[in-house]
C-alpha positions as CSV (number, residue, x, y, z in Angstrom):
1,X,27.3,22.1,-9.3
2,X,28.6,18.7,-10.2
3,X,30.0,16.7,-7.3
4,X,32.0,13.3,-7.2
5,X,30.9,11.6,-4.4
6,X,31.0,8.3,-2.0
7,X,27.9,6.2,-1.2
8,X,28.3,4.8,2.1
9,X,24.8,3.3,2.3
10,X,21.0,2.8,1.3
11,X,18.7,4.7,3.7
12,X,15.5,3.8,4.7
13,X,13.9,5.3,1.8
14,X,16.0,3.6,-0.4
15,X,18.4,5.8,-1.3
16,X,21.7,6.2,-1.4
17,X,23.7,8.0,1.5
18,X,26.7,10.0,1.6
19,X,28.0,10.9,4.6
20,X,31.5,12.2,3.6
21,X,30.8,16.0,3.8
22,X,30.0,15.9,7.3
23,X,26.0,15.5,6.8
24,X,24.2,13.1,4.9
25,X,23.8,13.9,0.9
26,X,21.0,11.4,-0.4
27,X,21.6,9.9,-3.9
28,X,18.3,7.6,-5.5
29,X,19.4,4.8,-7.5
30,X,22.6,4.8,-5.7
31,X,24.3,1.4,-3.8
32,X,26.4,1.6,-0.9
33,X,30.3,1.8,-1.6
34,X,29.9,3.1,-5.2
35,X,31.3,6.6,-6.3
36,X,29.0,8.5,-8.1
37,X,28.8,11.8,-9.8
38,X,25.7,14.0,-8.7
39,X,24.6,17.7,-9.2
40,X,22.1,19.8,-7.4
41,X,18.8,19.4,-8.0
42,X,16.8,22.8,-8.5
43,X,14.0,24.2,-6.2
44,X,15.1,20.7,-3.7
45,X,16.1,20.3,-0.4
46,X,19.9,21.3,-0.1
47,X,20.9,17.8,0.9
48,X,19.2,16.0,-2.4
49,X,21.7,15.7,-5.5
50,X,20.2,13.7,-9.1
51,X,22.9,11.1,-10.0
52,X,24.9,11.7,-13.1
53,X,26.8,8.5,-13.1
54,X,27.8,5.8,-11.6
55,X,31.8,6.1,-11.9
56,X,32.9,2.9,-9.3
57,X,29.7,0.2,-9.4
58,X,28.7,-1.9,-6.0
59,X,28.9,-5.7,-7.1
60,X,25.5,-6.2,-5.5
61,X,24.2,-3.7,-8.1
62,X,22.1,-5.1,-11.3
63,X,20.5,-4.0,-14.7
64,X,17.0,-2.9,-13.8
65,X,14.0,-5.1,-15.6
66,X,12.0,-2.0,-16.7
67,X,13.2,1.0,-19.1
68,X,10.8,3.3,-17.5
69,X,13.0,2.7,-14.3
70,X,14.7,5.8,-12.7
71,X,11.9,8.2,-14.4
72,X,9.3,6.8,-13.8
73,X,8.3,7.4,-9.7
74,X,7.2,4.0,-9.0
75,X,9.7,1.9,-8.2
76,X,13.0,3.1,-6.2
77,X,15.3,0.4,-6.2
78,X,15.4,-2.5,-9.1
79,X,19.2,-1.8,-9.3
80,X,20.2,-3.6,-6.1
81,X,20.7,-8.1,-6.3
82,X,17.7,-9.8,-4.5
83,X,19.8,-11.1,-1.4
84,X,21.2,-7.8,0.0
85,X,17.9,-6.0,-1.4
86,X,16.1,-8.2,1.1
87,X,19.0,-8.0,3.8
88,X,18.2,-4.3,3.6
89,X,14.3,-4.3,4.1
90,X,14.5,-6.7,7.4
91,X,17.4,-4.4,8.7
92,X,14.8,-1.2,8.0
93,X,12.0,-2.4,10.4
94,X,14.9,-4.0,13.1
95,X,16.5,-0.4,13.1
96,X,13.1,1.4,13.6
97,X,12.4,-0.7,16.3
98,X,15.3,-0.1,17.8
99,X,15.0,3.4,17.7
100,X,12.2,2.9,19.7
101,X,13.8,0.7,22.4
102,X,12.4,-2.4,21.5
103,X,15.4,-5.1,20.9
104,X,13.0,-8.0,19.2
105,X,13.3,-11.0,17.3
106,X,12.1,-9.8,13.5
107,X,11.7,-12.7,11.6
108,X,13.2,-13.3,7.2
109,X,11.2,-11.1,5.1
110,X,8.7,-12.8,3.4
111,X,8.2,-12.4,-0.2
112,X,4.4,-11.2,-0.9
113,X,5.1,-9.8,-4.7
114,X,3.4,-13.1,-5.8
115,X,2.0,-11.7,-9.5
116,X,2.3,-8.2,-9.1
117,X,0.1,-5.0,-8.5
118,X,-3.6,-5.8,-8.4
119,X,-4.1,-1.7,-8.3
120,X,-2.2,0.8,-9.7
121,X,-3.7,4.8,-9.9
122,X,-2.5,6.3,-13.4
123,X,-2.6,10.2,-14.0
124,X,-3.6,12.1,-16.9
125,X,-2.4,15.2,-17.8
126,X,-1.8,17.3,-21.1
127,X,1.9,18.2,-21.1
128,X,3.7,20.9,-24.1
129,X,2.0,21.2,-27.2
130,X,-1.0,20.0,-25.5
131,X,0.1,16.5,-26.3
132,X,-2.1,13.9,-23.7
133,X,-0.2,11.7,-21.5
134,X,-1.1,9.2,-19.1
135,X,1.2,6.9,-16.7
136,X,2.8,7.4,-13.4
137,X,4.3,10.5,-11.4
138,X,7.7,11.1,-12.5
139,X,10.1,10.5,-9.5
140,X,10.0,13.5,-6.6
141,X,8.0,15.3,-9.3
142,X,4.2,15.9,-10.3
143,X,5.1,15.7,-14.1
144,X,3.6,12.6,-15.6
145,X,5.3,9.8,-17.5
146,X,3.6,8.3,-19.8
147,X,3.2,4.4,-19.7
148,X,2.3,1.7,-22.0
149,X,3.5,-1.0,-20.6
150,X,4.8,-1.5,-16.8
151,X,6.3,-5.4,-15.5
152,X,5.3,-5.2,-11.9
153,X,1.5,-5.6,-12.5
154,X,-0.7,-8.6,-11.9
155,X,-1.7,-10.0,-15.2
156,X,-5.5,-9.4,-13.9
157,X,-4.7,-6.0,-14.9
158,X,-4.2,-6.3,-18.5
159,X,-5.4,-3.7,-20.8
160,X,-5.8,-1.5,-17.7
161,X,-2.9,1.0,-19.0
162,X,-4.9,1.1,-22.7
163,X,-8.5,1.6,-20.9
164,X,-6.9,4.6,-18.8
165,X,-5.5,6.1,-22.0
166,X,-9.3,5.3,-23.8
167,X,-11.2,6.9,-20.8
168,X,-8.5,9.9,-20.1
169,X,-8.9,11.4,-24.0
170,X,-12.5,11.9,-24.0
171,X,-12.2,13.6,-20.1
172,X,-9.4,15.7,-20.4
173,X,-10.4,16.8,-23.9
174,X,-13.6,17.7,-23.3
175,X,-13.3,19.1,-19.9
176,X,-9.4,20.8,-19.5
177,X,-8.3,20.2,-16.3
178,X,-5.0,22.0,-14.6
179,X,-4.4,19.1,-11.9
180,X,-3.8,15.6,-13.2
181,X,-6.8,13.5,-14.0
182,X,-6.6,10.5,-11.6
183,X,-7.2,6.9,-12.9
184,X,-7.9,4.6,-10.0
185,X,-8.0,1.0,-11.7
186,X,-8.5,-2.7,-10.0
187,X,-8.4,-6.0,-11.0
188,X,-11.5,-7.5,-9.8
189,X,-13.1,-11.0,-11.1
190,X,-16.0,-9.0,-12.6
191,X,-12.8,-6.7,-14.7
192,X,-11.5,-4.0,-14.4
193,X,-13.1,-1.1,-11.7
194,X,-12.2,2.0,-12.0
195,X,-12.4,4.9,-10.5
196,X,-11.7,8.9,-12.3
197,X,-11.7,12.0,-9.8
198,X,-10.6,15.2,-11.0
199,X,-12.9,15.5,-14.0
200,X,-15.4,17.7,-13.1
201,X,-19.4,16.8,-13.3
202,X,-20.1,14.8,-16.7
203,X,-22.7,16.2,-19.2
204,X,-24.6,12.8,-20.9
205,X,-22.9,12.9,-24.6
206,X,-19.5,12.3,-22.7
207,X,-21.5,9.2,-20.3
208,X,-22.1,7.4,-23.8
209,X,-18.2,7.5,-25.0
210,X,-17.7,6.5,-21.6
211,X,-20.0,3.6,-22.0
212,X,-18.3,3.1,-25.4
213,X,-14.6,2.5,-23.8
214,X,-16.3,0.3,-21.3
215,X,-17.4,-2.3,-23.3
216,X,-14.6,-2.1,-24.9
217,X,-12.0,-2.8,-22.3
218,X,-13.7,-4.7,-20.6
219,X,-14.2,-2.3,-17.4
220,X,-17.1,-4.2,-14.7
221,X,-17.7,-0.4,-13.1
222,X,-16.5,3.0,-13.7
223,X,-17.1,5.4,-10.9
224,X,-16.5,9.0,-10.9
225,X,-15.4,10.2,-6.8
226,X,-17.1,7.1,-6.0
227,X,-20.3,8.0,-7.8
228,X,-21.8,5.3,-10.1
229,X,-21.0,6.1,-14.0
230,X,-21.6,2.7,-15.2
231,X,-21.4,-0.8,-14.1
232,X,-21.5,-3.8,-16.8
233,X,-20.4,-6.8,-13.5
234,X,-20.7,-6.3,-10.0
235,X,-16.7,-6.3,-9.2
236,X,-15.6,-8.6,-7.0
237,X,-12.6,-10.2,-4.9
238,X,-12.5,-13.3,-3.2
239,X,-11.4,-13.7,0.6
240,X,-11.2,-16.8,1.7
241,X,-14.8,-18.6,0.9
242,X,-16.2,-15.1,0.7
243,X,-17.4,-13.3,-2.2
244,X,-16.6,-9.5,-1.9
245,X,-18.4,-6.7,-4.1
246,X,-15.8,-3.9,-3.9
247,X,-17.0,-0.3,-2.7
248,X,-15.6,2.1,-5.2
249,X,-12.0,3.5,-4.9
250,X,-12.1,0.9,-1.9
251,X,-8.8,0.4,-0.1
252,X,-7.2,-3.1,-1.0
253,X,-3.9,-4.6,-0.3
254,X,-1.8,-4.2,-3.2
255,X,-1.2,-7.6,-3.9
256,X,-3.6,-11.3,-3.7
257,X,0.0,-12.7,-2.5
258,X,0.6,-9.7,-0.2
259,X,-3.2,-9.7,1.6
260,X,-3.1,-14.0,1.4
261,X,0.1,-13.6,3.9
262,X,-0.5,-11.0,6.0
263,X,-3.6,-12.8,6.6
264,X,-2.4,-16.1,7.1
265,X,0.0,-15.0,9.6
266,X,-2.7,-12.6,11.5
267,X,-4.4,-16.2,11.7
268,X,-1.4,-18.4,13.0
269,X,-1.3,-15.6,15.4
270,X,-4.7,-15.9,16.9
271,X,-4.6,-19.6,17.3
272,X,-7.8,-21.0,18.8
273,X,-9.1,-17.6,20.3
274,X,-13.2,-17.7,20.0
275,X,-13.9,-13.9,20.3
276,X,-11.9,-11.6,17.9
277,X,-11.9,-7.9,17.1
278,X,-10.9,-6.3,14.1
279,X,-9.9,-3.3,13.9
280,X,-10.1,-1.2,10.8
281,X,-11.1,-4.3,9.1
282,X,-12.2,-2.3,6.2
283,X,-13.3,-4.8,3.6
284,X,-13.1,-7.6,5.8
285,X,-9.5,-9.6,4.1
286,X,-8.7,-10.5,8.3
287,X,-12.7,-10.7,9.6
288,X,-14.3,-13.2,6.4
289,X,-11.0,-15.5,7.2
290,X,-10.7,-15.7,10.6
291,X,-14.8,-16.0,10.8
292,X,-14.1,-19.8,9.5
293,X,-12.9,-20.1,12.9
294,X,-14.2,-17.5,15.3
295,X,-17.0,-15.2,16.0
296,X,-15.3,-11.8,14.8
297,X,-16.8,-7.9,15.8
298,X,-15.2,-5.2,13.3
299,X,-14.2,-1.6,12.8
300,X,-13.8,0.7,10.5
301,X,-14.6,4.3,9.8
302,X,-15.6,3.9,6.3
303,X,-19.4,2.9,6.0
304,X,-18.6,1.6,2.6
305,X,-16.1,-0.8,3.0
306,X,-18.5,-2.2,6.4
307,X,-21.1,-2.7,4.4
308,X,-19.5,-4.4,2.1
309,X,-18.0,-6.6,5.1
310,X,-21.5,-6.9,6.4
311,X,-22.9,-8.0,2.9
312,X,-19.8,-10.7,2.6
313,X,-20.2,-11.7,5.8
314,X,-23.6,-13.9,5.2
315,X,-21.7,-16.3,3.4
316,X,-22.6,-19.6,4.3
317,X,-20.2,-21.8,7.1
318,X,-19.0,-18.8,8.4
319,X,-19.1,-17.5,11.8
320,X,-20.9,-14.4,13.0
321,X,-19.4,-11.1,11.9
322,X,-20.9,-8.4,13.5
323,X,-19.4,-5.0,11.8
324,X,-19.9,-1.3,12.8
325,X,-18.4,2.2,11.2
326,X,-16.6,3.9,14.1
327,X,-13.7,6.0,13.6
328,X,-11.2,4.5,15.5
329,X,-8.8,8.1,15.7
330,X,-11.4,9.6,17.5
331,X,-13.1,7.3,19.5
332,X,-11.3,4.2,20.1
333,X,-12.6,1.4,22.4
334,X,-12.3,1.6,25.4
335,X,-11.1,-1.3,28.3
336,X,-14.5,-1.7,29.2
337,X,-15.4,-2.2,25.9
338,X,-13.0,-5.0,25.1
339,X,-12.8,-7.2,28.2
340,X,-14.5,-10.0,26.5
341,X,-12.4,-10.6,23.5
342,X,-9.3,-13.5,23.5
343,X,-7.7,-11.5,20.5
344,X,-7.4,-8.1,19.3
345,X,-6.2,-7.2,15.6
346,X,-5.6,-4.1,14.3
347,X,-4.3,-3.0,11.1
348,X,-4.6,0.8,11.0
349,X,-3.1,3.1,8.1
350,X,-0.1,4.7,7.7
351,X,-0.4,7.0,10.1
352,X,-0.7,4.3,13.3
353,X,-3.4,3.5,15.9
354,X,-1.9,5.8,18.1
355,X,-5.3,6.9,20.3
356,X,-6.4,3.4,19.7
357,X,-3.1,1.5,21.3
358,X,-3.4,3.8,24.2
359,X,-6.4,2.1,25.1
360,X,-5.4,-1.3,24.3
361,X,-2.9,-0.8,26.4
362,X,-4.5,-0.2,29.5
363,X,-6.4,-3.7,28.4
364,X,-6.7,-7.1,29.8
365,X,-7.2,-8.4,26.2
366,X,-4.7,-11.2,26.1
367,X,-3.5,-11.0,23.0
368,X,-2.9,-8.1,20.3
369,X,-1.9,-8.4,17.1
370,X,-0.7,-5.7,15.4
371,X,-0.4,-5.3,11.0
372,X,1.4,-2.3,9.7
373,X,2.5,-0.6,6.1
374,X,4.5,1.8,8.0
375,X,7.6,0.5,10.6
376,X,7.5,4.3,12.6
377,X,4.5,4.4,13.2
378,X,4.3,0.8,14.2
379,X,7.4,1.3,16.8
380,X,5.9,3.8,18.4
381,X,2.4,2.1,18.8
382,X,4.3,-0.7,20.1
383,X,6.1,0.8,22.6
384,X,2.3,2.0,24.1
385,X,1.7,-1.3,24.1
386,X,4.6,-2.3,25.6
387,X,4.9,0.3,28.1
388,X,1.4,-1.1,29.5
389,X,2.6,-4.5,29.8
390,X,2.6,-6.5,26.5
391,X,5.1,-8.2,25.7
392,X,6.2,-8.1,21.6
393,X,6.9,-11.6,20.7
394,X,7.9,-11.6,17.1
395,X,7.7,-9.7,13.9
396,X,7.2,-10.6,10.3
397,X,8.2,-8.1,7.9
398,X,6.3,-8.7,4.4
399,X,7.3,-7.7,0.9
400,X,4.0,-6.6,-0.6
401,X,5.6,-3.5,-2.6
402,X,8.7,-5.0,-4.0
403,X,11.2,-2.5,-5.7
404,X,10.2,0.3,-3.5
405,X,11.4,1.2,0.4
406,X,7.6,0.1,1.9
407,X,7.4,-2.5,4.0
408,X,4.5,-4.3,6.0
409,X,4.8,-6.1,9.1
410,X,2.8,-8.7,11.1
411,X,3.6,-8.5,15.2
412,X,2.1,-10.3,17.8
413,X,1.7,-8.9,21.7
414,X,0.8,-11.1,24.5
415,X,-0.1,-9.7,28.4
């Protein structure tokens, strides 16, 4: 049923919101104050509609940079002028905080795109006529657009969207799959590593075409679910004056700009401190840096990404780093356990360092710095923190993922 409608804003997840009918109707590529014509979108939630056109145009809106945009699932808002696009994102982490009770000074957003995505995870699929595609998940879909060519990605990743293509024909065609083929590919110094899963075991005549499409795109490793296919360079990243041999399908931050800022501001915020914890430090971007300083003791729950902190962490000048795997979620540390460190970071994922904030809380630790990709869970971590005595100085939101609703944050508590 086609609908003309009135925007009245962007939401949190970047779309637009109407509010007309009484409850809210969300609209993607939508700007506040536009009129729009929508229709129902099949097997969705009620109060989603797919935008027909835009009949009465914000003035903040612009032609978006990429003709994959609005199909492609990637990116949610290149339609929206820089100024009010970043007005938005600051307003998104002040209003979650507030909806925790915590009235805070949040700080200008700060940029952190810098030359795009370092890591992008391509899907392969066959789609009608058994014709082989390979890109990105369509938006709030599982179909699969396929991609040649896509703007926001560093230029460390070029030829990244041709080796997926070179390495997805010989797996899929081979060995049918009915789920999407996943293409995990980073830019690394050594090239390109990448990670398949979905593929199924692989018999030796497919390891040599493999090897083949290796050499020639210039992959440093191909893993399959993080076993070892082939490697041609150990891939590495650089953190600070540490040399960093990646686990494979690692976590990374998405960007060189995005994981330079967050962890120059984790640094300004630990000042002089001696004795630092890190806490899910997996690969070490916080521990390597602040061990020019400090003598550091890190977390993490994945044995990989420890080891590679522990093999990084003998890097000459540096500080000790004395790393561990301990999952955090299930056993935190305790008070007694963290009376003798002057700083506490910890940078958990999406889902929060709820059991772990609980006991930082009941802490002596005199100051707690917090980094999140995700302002909920982040408020209500906080408020744990501030409910047992911290006070929350300041936050830093951070644009790592430009053009989409995500935003990171950098927050510093002091007892």
């Amino acid at each position: 049923m086609v609908e003309r409608i009135k925007i009245d804003h962007v939401g949190h997840r970047g779309d637009g919101v109407c509010l007309d009918a009484g409850e809210a109707i969300y609209v993607p590529y939508t700007l506040g104050g536009e009129t729009v014509e929508v229709d129902h979108v099949a097997g969705h939630h009620p109060d989603r509609r797919k935008l027909l056109a835009v009949e009465v145009a914000s003035p903040e809106r612009v032609e978006p940079f990429c003709p994959h945009f609005g199909v492609c699932g990637g990116c949610a808002i290149q339609h929206w002028a820089t100024q009010p696009y970043r007005a938005w994102k600051r307003k998104v982490v002040i209003e979650t905080l507030a909806q925790a009770g915590i009235d805070c000074e949040v700080a200008p957003l700060v940029d952190a795109h810098g030359a795009g995505r370092r890591r992008i995870t391509l899907h392969g699929r066959f789609g009608t006529h058994d014709i082989l595609k390979v890109g990105f998940s369509a938006a709030s879909s599982h179909d699969v657009i396929p991609i040649h060519r896509c703007p926001i990605l560093d230029p460390a990743l070029e030829g990244a969207l041709d080796a997926a293509w070179a390495l997805a024909e010989p797996l899929t065609s081979k060995m049918p799959v009915t789920k999407p083929l996943d293409i995990q590919v980073t830019a690394t110094a050594g090239g390109l590593d990448v990670d398949v899963r979905g593929s199924g075991p692989l018999p030796t005549a497919l390891v040599t075409a493999l090897s083949r499409v290796a050499e020639q795109h210039r992959l440093a490793r191909l893993t399959r679910h993080g076993e070892l296919v082939l490697q041609r360079r150990p891939p590495t990243v650089r953190m600070g004056r540490a040399e960093v041999i990646l686990p494979p399908g690692s976590f990374l931050q998405a960007t060189v700009a995005g994981e330079e800022t967050l962890a120059a501001l984790v640094a300004e915020c630990i000042g002089k401190a001696k004795e630092v914890l890190d806490l899910f430090c997996g690969v070490g971007p916080f521990a390597l840096r602040l061990a020019e300083k400090a003598r550091v003791t890190a977390f993490d729950s994945d044995a990989g990404a420890v080891a590679a902190l522990a093999k990084a962490a003998r890097t000459p000048s540096l500080k000790p780093i004395k790393c561990e795997p301990r999952d955090l979620f299930r056993r935190p540390l305790v008070p007694q356990e963290l009376r003798d460190f002057d700083a506490v970071v910890f940078d958990p994922p999406r889902q929060g360092a709820q059991a772990q904030a609980l006991k930082l809380a009941a802490s002596k630790v005199p100051v707690v710095i917090g980094v999140s990709c995700n302002a909920a869970t982040f408020a209500r971590d906080a408020r744990l923190l501030i409910d047992g005595g911290y006070r929350l100085e300041a936050v830093v939101p951070v644009d790592q993922f430009r053009h989409t609703p995500h935003v990171e944050l950098v927050a510093k508590f002091r007892r």
